[in-house]
C-alpha positions in Angstrom: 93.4 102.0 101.8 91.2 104.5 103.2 89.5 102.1 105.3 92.2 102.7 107.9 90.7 105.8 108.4 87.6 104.9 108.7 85.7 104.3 111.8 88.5 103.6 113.7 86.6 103.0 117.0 85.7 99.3 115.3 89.2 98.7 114.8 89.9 99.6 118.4 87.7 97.1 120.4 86.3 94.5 119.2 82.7 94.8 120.7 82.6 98.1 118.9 82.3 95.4 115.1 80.1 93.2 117.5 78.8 94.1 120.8 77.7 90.8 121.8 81.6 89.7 121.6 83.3 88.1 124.4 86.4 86.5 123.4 88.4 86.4 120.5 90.4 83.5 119.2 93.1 84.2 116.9 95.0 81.5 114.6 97.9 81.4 112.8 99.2 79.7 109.7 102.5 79.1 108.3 103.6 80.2 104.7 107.3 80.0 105.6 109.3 79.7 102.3 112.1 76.9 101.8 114.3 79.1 99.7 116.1 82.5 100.3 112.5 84.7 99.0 115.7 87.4 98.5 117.5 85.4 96.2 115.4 86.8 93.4 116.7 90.7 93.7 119.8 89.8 91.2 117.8 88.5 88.7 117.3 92.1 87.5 115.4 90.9 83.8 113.4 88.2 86.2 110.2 89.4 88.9 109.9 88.7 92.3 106.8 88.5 93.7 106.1 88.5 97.5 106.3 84.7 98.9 102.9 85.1 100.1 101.3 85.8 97.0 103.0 82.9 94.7 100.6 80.0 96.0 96.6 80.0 96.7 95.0 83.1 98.0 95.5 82.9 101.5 91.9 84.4 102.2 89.8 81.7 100.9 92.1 78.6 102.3 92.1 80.3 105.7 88.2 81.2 105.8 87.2 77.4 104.9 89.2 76.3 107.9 88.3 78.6 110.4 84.7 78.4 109.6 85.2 74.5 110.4 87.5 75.7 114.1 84.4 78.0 114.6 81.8 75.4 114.6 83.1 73.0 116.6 83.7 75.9 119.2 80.3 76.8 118.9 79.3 73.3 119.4 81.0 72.9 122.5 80.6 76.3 124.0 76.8 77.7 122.8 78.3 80.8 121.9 78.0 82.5 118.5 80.6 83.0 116.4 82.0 85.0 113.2 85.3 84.3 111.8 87.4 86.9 109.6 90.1 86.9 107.0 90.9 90.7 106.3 87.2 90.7 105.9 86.2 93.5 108.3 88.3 96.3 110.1 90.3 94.0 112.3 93.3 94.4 114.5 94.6 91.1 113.6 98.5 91.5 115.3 97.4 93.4 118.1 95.0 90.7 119.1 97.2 87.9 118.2 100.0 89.6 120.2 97.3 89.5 123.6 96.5 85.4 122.5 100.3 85.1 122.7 100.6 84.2 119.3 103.6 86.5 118.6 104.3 90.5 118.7 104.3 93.0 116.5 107.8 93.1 115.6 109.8 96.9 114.8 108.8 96.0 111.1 104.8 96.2 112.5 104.7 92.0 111.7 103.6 89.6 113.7 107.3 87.7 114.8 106.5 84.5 116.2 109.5 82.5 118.0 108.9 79.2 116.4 107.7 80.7 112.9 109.6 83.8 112.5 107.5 86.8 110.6 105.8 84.2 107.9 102.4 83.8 109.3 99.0 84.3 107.9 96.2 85.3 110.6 92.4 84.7 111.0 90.3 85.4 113.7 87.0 84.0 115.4 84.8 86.2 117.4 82.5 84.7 119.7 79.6 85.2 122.6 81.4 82.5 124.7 83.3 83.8 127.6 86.8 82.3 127.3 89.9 82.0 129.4 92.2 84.2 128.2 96.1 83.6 127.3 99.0 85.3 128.4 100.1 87.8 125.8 103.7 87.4 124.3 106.4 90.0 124.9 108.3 92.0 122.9 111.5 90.2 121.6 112.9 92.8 118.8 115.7 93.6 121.4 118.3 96.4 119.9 118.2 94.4 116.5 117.1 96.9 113.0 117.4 94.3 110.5 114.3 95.1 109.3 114.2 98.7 109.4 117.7 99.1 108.0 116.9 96.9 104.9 113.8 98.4 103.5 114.4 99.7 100.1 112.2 102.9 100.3 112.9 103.9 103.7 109.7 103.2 104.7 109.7 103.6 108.4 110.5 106.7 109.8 110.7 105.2 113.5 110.6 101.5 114.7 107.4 99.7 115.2 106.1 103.1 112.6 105.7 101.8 109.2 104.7 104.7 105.8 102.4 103.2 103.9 103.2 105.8 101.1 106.6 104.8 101.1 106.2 100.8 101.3 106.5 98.8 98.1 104.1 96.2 99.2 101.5 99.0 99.2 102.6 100.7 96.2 102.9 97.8 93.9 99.4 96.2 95.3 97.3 98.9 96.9 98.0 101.9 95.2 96.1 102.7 91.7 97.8 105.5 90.1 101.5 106.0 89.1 104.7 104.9 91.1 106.1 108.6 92.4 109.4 108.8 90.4 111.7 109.0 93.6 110.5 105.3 94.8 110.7 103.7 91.5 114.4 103.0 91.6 114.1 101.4 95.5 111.0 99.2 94.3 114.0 96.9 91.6 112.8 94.1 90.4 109.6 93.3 93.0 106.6 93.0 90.8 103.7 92.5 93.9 105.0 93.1 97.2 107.8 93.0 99.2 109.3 90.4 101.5 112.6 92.2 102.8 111.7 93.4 106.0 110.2 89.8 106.5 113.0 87.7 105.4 115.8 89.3 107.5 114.7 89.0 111.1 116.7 86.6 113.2 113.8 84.5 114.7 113.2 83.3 110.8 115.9 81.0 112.2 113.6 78.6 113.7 110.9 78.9 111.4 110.6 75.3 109.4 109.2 75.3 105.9 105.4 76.0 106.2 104.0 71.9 105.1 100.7 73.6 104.4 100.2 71.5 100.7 97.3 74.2 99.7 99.6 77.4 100.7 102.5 76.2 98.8 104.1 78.4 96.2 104.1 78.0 92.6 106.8 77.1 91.1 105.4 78.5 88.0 105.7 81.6 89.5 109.0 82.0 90.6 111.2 84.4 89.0 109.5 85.0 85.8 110.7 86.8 83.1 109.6 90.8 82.9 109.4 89.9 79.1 106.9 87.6 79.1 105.2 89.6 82.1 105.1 92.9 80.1 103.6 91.3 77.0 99.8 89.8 79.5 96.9 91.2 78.6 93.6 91.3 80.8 92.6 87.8 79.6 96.2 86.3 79.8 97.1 87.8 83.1 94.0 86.6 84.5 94.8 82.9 83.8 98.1 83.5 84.6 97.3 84.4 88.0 94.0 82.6 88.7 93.4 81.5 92.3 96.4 83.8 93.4 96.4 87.1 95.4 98.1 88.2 92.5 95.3 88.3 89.9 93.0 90.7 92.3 95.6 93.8 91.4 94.2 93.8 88.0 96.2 94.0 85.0 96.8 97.5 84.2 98.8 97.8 87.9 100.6 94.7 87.3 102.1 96.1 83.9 102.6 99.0 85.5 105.0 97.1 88.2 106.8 95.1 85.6 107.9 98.3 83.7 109.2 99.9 86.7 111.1 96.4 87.1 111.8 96.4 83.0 113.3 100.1 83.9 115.4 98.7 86.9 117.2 96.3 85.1 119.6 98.0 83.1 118.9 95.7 80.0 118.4 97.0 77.0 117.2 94.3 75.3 114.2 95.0 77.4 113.6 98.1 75.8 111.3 97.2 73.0 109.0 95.6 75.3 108.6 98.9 76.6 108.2 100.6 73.6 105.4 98.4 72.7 103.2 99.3 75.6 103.2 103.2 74.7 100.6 102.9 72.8 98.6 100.9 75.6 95.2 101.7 76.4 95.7 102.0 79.9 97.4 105.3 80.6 98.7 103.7 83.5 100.6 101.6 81.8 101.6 104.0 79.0 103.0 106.3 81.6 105.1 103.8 83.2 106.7 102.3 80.1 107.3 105.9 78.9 109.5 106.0 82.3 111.3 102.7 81.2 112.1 103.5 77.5 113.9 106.4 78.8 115.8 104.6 81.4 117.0 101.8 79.3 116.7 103.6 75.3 117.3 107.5 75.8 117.4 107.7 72.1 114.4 105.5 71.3 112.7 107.3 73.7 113.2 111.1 72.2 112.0 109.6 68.9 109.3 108.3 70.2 108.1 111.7 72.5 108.4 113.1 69.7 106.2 111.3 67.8 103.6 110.3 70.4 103.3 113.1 73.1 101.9 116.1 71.2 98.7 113.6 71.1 98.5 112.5 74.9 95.7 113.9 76.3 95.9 111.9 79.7 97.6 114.4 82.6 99.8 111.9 84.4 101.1 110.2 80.8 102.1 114.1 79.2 104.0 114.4 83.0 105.8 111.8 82.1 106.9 112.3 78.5 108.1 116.0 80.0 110.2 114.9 83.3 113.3 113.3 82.7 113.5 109.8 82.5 
């Protein structure tokens, strides 16, 4: 994530990416689910994974179609054009908030009133000089639904979001191990997090997105952590082919599931964590060292102390000497 701190004048006007840029035209897509995507939580020996991320990767189905938008407009204007899918350091809700699209809700989503908070973005930048919209208004109101349900805490003030404390960051951005305080909080979500999202009001209105190539799997609805714990590179690659999913890698996916496999209180989930100790990834050692001891305390103090006087990795010996 450090491009967020990076040049942050490009991020701030859009003529700073492109000079020659006139007028930006933002889009939006639907992704809304036709389930409850919270219904998932009580499964606690089954993952969740973010609504977003259970159907095509949202990138390359966007891009195709905007490329298409961005012709014909250059067609009919003479303008140039670029279009971009989190391609390039671009303000996506702030714009679309200023095209009217929707605002940036306390949650820091784009709410729409007809599509609620499930919306994919994409942008087109062009030379043409267009008439501009009127930009939509703030209609959070007094309502904290979103801020009071987040798991981690992750927003110390409305409309302020932590990304060290969000689980969509942690179990998709961030490469080493979960800190021990937000493991608990993060339950059963294997990539991403859709609670802030699901609770907001104007999901009321939002019909099932009929978008056939952003549908979700049902393959990959509420799989077992089992099954999950046991991928390795090649297997979790064709497991996730085509999906947002797969581009996390392996080694942090395992490392998600055994925070989960730790969550749930099952200790028949135990030796699937005790496998993966002797895992070549230290990531992944580290975390199920966390979950043995959560689930097996006495498995795991047989197994520290036959495996951690020969851990040489830093962040796995941590682990073996912190309490589980």
């Amino acid at each position: 994530m450090d491009w967020l701190a990076d040049e942050p004048d490009k991020r701030a006007d859009p003529r700073a990416l492109w000079p020659e840029c006139r007028s930006v035209v933002m889009l939006a897509a639907s992704y809304a689910p036709e389930s409850d995507p919270l219904a998932g939580l009580s499964l606690r020996d089954r993952a969740v994974i973010s609504v977003y991320a259970r159907g095509r990767d949202y990138h390359d189905v966007l891009k195709g179609r905007l490329k298409q938008i961005a012709s014909r407009l250059k067609a009919k204007s003479g303008g140039e054009v670029k279009v971009f899918v989190d391609t390039a350091p671009v303000m996506e809700k702030p714009l679309a908030q200023a095209a009217g699209v929707g605002w940036q809700g306390k949650h820091s989503v784009l709410v729409s009133r007809q599509h609620g908070s499930w919306l994919f973005l994409g942008a087109i930048f062009t030379t043409a000089d267009l008439p501009p919209d009127a930009a939509e208004a703030d209609h959070c109101g007094s309502c904290t639904r979103c801020l009071d349900i987040c798991p981690t805490d992750a927003f110390p003030a409305p409309y302020r979001l932590d990304a060290r404390r969000c689980i969509s960051y942690l179990t998709i951005e961030h490469r080493g191990p979960i800190p021990r305080d937000l493991r608990v909080g993060i339950g059963n979500r294997v990539f991403g997090c859709d609670d802030c999202l699901a609770v907001c009001p104007w999901n009321k209105f939002a019909a099932a997105g009929r978008d056939a190539k952003l549908q979700a799997r049902a393959d990959l609805d509420a799989l077992p952590l089992a099954e999950l714990a046991r991928l390795d590179d090649a297997a979790f690659r064709v497991k996730f082919a085509g999906t947002p999913v797969k581009r996390t890698g392996r080694d942090s996916f395992v490392r998600n599931v055994l925070v989960a496999i730790g969550n749930s209180g099952n200790p028949a989930l135990a030796p699937d964590a005790e496998a993966l100790l002797a895992d070549g990834s230290p990531l992944v050692r580290g975390a199920a060292i966390w979950a043995l001891g959560r689930l097996a305390p006495e498995r795991f103090a047989r197994a520290r102390a036959a495996l951690a006087p020969r851990e040489t990795d830093p962040d796995v010996q941590a682990e073996w000497s912190s309490p589980p």
